[in-house]
MARKOL-721849 format. One record per residue (C-alpha): x, y, z; residue in three letters. Coordinates in steps of 0.1 Angstrom, whole numbers, plus 5000, padded with zeros to 4 digits. Layout:
N
ATOM, X, Y, Z, ALA .
...
This chain:
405
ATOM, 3056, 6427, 3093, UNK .
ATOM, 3021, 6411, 3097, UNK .
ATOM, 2995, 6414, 3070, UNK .
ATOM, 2974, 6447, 3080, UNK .
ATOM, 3008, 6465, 3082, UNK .
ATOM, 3017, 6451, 3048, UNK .
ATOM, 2985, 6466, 3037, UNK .
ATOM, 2989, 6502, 3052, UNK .
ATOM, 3023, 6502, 3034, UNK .
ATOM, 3011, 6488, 2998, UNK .
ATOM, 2979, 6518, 3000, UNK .
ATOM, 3006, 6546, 3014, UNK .
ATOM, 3031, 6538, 2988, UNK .
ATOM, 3005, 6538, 2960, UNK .
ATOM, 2989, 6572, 2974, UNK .
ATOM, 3024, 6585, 2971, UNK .
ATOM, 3026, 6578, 2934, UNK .
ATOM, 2991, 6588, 2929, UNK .
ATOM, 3001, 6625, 2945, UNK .
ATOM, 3038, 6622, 2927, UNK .
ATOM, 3021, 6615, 2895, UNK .
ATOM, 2993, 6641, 2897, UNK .
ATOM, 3023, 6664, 2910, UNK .
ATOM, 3037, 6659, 2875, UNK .
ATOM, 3008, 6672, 2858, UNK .
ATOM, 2999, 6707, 2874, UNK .
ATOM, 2977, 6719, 2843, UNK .
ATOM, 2943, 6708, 2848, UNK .
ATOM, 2913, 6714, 2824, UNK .
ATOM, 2883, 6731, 2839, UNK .
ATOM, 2858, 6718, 2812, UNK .
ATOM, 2868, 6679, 2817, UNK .
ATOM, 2889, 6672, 2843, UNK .
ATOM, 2920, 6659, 2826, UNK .
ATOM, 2953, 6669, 2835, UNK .
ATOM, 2989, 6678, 2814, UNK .
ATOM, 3027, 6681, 2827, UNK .
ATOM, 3029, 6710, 2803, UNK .
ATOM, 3015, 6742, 2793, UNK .
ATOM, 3018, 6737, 2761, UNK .
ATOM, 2996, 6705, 2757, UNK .
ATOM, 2970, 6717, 2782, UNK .
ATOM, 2966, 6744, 2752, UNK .
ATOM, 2963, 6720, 2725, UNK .
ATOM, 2934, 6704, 2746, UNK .
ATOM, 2918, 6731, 2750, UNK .
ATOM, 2908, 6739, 2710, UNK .
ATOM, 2890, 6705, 2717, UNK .
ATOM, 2862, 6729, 2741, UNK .
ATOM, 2865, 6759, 2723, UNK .
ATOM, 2868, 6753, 2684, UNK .
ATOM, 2901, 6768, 2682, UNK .
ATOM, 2917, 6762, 2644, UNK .
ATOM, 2954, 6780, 2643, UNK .
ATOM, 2964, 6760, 2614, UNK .
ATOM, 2948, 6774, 2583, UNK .
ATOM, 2953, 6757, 2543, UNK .
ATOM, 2970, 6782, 2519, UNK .
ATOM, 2955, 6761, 2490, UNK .
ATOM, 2921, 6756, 2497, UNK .
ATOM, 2918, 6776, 2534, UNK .
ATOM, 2906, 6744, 2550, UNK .
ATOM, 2915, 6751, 2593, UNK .
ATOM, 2931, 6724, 2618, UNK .
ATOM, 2932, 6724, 2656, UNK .
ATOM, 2963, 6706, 2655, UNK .
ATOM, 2997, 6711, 2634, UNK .
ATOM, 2999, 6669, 2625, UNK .
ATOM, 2967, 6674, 2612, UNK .
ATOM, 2977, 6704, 2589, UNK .
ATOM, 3007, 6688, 2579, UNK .
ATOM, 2988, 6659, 2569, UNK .
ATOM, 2967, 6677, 2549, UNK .
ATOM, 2993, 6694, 2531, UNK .
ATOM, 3004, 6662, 2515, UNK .
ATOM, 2969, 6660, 2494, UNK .
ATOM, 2979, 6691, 2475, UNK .
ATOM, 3014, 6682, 2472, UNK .
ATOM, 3003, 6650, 2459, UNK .
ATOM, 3025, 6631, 2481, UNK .
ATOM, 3017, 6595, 2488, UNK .
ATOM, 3049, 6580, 2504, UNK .
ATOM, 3026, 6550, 2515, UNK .
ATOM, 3027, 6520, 2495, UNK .
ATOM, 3004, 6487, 2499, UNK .
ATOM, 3030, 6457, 2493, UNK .
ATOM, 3000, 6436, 2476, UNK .
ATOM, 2985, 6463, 2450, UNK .
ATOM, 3010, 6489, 2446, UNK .
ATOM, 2985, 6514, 2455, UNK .
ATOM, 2997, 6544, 2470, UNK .
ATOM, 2988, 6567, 2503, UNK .
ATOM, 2995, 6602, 2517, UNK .
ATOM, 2986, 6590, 2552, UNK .
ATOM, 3001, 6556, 2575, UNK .
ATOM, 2966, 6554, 2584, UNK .
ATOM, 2948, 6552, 2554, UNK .
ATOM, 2978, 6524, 2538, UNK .
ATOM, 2968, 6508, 2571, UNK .
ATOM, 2931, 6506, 2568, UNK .
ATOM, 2934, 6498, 2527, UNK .
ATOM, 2955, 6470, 2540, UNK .
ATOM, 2919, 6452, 2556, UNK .
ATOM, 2907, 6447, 2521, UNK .
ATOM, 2933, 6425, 2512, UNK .
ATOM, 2937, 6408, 2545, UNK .
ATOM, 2897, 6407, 2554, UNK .
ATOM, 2906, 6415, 2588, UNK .
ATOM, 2877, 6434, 2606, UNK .
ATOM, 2891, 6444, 2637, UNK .
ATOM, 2864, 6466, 2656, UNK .
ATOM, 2835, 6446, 2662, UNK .
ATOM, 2798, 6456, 2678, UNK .
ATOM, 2792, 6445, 2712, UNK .
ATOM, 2754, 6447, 2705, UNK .
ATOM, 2754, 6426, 2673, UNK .
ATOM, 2787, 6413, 2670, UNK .
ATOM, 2792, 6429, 2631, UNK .
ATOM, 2826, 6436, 2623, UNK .
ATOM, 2845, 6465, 2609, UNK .
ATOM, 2876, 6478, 2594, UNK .
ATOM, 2881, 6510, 2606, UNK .
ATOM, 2870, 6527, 2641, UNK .
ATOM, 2849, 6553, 2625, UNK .
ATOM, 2830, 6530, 2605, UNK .
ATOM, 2821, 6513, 2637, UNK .
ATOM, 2807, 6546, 2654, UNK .
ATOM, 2785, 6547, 2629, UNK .
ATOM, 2768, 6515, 2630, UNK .
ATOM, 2764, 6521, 2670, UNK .
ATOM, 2746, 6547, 2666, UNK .
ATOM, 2723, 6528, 2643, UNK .
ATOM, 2716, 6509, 2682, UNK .
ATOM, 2717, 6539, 2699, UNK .
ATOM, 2694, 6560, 2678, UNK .
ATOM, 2719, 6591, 2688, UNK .
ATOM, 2725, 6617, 2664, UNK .
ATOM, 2747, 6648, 2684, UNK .
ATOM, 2750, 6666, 2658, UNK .
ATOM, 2725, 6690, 2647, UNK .
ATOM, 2724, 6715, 2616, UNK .
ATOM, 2712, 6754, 2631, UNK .
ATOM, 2698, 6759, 2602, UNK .
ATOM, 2668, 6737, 2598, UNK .
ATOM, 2677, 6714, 2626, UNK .
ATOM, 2688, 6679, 2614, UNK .
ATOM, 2707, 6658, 2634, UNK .
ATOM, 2735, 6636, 2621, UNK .
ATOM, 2757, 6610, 2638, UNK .
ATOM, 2791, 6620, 2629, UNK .
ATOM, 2804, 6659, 2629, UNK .
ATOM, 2814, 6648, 2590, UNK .
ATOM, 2782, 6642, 2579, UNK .
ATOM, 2769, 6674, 2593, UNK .
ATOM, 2799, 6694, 2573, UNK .
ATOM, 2788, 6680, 2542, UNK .
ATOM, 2749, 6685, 2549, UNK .
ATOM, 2757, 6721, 2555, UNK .
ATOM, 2767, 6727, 2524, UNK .
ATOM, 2735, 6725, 2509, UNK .
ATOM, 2726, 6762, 2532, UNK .
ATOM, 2762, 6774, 2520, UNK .
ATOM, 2758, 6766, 2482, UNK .
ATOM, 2795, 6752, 2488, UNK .
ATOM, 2806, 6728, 2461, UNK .
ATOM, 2848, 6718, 2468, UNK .
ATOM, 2849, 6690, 2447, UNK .
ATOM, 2847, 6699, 2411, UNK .
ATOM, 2850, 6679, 2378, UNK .
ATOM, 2883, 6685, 2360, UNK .
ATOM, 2866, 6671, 2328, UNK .
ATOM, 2842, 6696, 2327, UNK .
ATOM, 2841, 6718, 2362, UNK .
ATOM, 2808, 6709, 2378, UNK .
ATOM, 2810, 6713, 2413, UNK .
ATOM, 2796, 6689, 2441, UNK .
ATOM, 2786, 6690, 2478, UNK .
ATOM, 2808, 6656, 2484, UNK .
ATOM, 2836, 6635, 2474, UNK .
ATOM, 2816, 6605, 2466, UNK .
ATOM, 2793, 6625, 2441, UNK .
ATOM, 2822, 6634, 2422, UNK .
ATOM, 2835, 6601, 2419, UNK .
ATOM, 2798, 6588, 2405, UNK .
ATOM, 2798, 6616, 2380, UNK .
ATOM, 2837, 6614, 2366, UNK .
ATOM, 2823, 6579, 2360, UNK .
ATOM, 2802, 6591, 2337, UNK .
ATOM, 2831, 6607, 2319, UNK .
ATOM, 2858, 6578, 2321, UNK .
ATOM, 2832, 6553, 2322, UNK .
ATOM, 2852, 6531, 2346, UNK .
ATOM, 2836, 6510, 2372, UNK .
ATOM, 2865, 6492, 2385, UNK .
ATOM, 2841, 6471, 2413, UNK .
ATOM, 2830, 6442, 2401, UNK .
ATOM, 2797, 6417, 2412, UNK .
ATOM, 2813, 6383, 2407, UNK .
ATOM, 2775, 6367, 2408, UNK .
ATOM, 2761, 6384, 2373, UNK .
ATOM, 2793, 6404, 2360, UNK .
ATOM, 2772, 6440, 2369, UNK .
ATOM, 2803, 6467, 2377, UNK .
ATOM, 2796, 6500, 2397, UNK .
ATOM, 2818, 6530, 2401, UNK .
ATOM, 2816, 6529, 2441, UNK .
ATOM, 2824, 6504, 2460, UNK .
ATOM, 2790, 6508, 2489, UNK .
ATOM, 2770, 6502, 2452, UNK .
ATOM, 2784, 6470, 2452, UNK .
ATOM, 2777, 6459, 2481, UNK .
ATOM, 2739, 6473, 2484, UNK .
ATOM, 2735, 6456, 2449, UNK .
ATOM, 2753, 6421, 2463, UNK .
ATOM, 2720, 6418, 2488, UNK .
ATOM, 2698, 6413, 2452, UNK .
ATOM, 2716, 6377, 2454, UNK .
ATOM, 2716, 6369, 2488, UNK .
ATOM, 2688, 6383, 2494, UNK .
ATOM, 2696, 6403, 2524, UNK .
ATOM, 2672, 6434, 2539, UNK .
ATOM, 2687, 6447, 2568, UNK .
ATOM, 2669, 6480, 2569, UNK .
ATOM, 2634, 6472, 2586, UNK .
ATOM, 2602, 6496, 2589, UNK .
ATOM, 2595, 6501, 2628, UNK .
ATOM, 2560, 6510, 2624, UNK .
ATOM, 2550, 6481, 2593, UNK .
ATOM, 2584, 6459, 2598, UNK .
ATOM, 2586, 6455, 2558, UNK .
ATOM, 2622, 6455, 2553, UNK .
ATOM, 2645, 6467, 2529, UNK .
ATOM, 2679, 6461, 2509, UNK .
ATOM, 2687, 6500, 2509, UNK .
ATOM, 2685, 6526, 2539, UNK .
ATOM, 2678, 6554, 2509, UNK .
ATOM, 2649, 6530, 2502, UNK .
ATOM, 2633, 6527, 2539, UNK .
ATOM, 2638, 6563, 2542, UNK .
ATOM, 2612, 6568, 2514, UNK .
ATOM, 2587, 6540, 2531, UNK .
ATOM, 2588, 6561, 2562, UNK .
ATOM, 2572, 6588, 2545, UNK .
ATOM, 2541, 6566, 2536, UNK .
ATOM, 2532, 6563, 2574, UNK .
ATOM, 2540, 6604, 2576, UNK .
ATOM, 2526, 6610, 2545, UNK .
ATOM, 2557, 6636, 2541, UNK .
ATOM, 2562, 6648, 2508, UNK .
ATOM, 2590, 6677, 2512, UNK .
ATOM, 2601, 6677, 2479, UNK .
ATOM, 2583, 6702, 2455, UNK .
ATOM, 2581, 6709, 2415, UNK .
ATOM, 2589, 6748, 2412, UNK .
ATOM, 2576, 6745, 2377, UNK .
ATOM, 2540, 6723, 2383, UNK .
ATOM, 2540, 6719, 2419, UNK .
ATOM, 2542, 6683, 2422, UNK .
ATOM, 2551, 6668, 2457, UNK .
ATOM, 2577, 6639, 2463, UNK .
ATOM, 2592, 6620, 2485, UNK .
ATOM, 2632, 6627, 2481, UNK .
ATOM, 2651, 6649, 2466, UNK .
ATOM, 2681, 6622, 2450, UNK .
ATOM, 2675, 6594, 2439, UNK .
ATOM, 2703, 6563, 2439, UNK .
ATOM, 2682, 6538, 2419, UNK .
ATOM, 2663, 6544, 2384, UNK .
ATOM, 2630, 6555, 2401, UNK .
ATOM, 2607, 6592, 2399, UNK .
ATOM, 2620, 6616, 2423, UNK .
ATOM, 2624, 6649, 2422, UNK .
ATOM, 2658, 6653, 2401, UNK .
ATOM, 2644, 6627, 2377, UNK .
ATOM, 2605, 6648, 2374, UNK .
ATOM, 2624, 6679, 2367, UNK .
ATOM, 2638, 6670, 2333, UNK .
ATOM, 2603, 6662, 2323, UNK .
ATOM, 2606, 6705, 2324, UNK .
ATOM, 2640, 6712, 2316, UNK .
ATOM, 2640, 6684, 2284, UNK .
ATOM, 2671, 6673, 2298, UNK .
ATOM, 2684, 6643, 2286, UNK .
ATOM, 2722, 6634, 2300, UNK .
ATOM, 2724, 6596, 2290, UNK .
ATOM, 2734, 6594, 2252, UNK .
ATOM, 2736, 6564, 2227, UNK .
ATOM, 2768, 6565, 2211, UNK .
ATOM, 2754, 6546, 2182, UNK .
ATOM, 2725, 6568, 2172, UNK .
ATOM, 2732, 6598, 2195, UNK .
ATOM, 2694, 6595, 2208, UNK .
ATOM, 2692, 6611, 2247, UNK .
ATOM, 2675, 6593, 2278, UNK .
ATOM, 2663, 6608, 2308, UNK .
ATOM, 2673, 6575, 2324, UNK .
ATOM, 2700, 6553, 2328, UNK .
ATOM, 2674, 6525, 2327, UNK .
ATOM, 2660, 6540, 2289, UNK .
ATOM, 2692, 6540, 2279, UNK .
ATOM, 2702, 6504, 2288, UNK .
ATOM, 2667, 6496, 2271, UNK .
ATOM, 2673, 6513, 2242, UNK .
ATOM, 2703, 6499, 2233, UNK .
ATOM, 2690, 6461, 2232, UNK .
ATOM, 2676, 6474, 2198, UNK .
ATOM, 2711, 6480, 2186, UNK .
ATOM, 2726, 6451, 2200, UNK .
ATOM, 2696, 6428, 2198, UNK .
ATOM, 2705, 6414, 2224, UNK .
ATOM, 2675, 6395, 2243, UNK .
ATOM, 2685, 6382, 2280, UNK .
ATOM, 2651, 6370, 2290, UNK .
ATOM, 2638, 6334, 2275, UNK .
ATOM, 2602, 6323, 2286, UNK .
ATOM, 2608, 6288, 2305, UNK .
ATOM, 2577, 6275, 2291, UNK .
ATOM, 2586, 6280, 2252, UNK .
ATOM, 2619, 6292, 2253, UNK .
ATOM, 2612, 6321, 2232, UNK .
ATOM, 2634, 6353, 2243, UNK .
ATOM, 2623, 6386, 2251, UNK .
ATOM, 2640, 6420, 2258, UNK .
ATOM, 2622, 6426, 2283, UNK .
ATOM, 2610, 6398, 2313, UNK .
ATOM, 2574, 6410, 2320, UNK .
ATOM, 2567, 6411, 2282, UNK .
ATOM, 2561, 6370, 2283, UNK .
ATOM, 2546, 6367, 2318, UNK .
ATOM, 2520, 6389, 2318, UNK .
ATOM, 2528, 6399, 2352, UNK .
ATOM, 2518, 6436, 2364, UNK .
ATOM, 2539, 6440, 2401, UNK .
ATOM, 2525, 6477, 2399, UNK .
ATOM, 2492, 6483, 2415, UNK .
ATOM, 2471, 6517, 2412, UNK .
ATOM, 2454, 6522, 2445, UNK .
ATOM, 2426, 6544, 2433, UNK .
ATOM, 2413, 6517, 2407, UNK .
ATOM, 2429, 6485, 2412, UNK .
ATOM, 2443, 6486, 2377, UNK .
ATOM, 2480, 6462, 2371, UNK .
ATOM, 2509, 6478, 2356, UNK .
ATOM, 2541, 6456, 2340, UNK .
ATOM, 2564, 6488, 2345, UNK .
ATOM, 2563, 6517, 2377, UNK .
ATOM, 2565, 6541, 2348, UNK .
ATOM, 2534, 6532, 2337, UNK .
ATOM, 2513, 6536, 2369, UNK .
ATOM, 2531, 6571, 2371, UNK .
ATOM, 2514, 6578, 2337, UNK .
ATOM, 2482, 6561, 2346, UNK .
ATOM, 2481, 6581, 2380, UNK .
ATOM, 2476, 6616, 2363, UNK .
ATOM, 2438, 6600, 2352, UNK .
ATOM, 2433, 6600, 2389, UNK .
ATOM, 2454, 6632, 2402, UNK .
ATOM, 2447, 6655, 2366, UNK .
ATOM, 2479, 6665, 2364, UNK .
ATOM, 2489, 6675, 2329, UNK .
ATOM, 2528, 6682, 2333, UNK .
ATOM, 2531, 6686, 2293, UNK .
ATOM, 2523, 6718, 2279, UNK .
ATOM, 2525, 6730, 2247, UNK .
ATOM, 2546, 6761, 2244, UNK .
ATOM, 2520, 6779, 2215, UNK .
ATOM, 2489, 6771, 2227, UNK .
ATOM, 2496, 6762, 2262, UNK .
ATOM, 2473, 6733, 2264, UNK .
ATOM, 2483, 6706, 2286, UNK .
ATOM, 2488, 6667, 2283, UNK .
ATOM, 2494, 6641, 2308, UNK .
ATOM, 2518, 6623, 2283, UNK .
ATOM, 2545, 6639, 2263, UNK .
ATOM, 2537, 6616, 2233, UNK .
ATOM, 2503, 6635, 2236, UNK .
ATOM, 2520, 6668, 2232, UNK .
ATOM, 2540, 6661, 2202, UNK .
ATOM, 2511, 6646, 2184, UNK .
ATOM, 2493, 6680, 2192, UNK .
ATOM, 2526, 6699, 2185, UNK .
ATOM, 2519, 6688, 2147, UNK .
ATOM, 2481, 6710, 2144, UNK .
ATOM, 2509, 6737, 2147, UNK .
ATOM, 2539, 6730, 2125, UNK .
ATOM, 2519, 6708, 2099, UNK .
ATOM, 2541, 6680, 2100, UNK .
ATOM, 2523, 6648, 2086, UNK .
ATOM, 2550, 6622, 2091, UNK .
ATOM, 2527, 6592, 2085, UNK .
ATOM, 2522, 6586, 2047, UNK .
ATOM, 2494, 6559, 2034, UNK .
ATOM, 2513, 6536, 2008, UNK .
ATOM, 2484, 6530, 1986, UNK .
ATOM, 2481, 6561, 1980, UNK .
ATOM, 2520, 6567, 1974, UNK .
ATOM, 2522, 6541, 1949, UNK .
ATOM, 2492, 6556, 1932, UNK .
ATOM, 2508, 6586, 1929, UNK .
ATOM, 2540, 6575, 1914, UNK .
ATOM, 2527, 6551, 1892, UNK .
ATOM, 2503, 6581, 1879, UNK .
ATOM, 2539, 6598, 1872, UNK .
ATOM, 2554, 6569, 1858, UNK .
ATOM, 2525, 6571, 1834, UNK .
């Protein structure tokens, strides 16, 4: 046989399989093309296009397209975790999620970028970064029309419209949009933060807060401003920058109408959540020695120093120590823009600020006068209740010597 009728055979011979094979899979799916030997997986495909979720939770009413899926579930509730890591002990409900646990022990980072050549441990954690490349976000919110780049981060972002909070604190039953805002606040509760910085000894309750605060020592900013190119250690924190070029301030007081930048905050900075217990007098961080309440983690960590007295910074020229590091320097990072005027702390220029903006967010509650600085108010609050806490001590000793006499 010479070599063009070798040819003709090999191509007939693999038509033949190519029509046998598509012969073997007579359901075909109008929406994509692809093709199944059975009816009853061409219907499983098909919730795919239309959304279809036949398997509903009788727990929490959670629905799945496919019966694996549901069955998987299932095992959360049931509090089955037949999975075990041979290194830890730590246990699974799902093959999948032993397998990816696995990569922190092994450091194995199998799904790599083929823009930057960054590595990953799991799949999804990969589609994520690629669309940092890509700039793609397919999934938009009807609502208000924000785009995400997963379907999962759209879910939980629609549960600010729904007012749905699944994850709730068996301490004390606070509800939360996400899982990972749970865990941060049952750490408040336990007080376990089980992740370690091996560089200062600093532990957080997530892992992602260890690794954001690991770029303070080495120094890494891989979140860069496209318009300035000032880059940053946090996303959260470019985010923010961004709105300095927009000048977008979305975020409103109901009580004095002051305007900021972001709703949460992930670092001891004035946003929004933070402004509003300047209203509300809420004060959730509490010394256990002296039962005095913070509005701030930051206060808190502060305050206790006077307990402990413990002083960590020393001045290099003198060696005298210091509680706090700018106290010795002198230095003032914190600029006001109007004036010019250096600040050692951000809370400071916040307080200066209302010179230049008027705002008095302290008002006094029988009078209704208003102060720019609550230390203000409760010095006013006294032309009210009488209270003369300061007493002169010449005077005191007068008096008792007067008795004595």
């Amino acid at each position: 046989m010479g070599y063009r009728a070798r040819a003709i055979f090999r191509n007939t011979t693999h038509l033949n399989a190519l029509r046998t094979d598509e012969a073997k899979k007579p359901f075909s799916c109008l929406s994509c093309g692809k093709k199944f030997p059975k009816r009853s997986s061409f219907k499983i495909h098909m919730r795919t296009h239309t959304g279809e979720k036949p398997f509903s939770c009788e727990t929490c009413g959670k629905s799945f397209g496919y019966k694996s899926s549901y069955k998987l579930h299932r095992s959360i509730h049931a509090g089955e975790k037949p999975f075990s890591c041979e290194t830890c002990g730590k246990r699974f409900p799902h093959k999948q999620s032993l397998a990816s646990h696995m990569t922190t022990h092994t450091g194995e980072k199998p799904f790599s970028c083929e823009t930057c050549g960054k590595g990953f441990t799991a799949k999804w954690r990969l589609k994520i970064h690629m669309s940092m490349h890509t700039g793609e976000k397919p999934f938009s919110c009807r609502n208000c029309g924000k785009s995400f780049r997963l379907k999962s981060f759209l879910k939980n972002h629609m549960r600010i419209h729904t007012g749905e909070k699944p994850f709730s604190c068996v301490t004390c039953g606070k509800g939360f949009t996400a899982k990972w805002r749970l865990k941060i606040h049952m750490s408040m509760h336990t007080g376990e933060k089980p992740f370690l910085c091996r560089n200062c000894g600093k532990s957080f309750c997530l892992k992602s807060f260890l690794k954001d605060h690991m770029r303070i020592h080495t120094g890494e900013k891989p979140f860069s401003c496209l318009t300035c190119g000032k880059s940053f250690r946090l996303k959260a924190d470019l985010k923010v920058h961004m709105k300095i070029h927009t000048s977008e301030k979305p975020f409103s007081c109901d009580t004095c109408g002051k305007s900021f930048k972001r709703k949460d905050y992930l670092a001891f900075s004035y946003y929004l959540v933070l402004h509003m217990r300047i209203h509300t007098g809420e004060k959730p961080f509490l010394c256990l020695t002296c039962e005095k309440g913070f509005r701030h983690e930051s206060h808190l960590k502060f305050h206790m120093r006077t307990h402990t007295g413990e002083k960590p910074f020393s001045c290099v020229t003198c060696g005298k120590i210091f509680r706090h590091e700018k106290t010795h320097t002198g230095k003032k990072p914190f600029t006001c823009v109007t004036c010019g005027k250096g600040f050692r702390k951000k809370d400071y220029l916040n307080i200066h600020m209302r010179i230049h903006t008027g705002e008095k967010p302290f008002k006094c509650d029988t009078c209704a006068k208003c102060f720019t600085q609550k230390t203000h108010l409760i010095v006013h609050m006294r032309t009210h209740t009488g209270e003369k806490p300061f007493k002169c001590e010449t005077c005191t000793q007068k008096e008792q010597d007067n008795q004595q006499t």
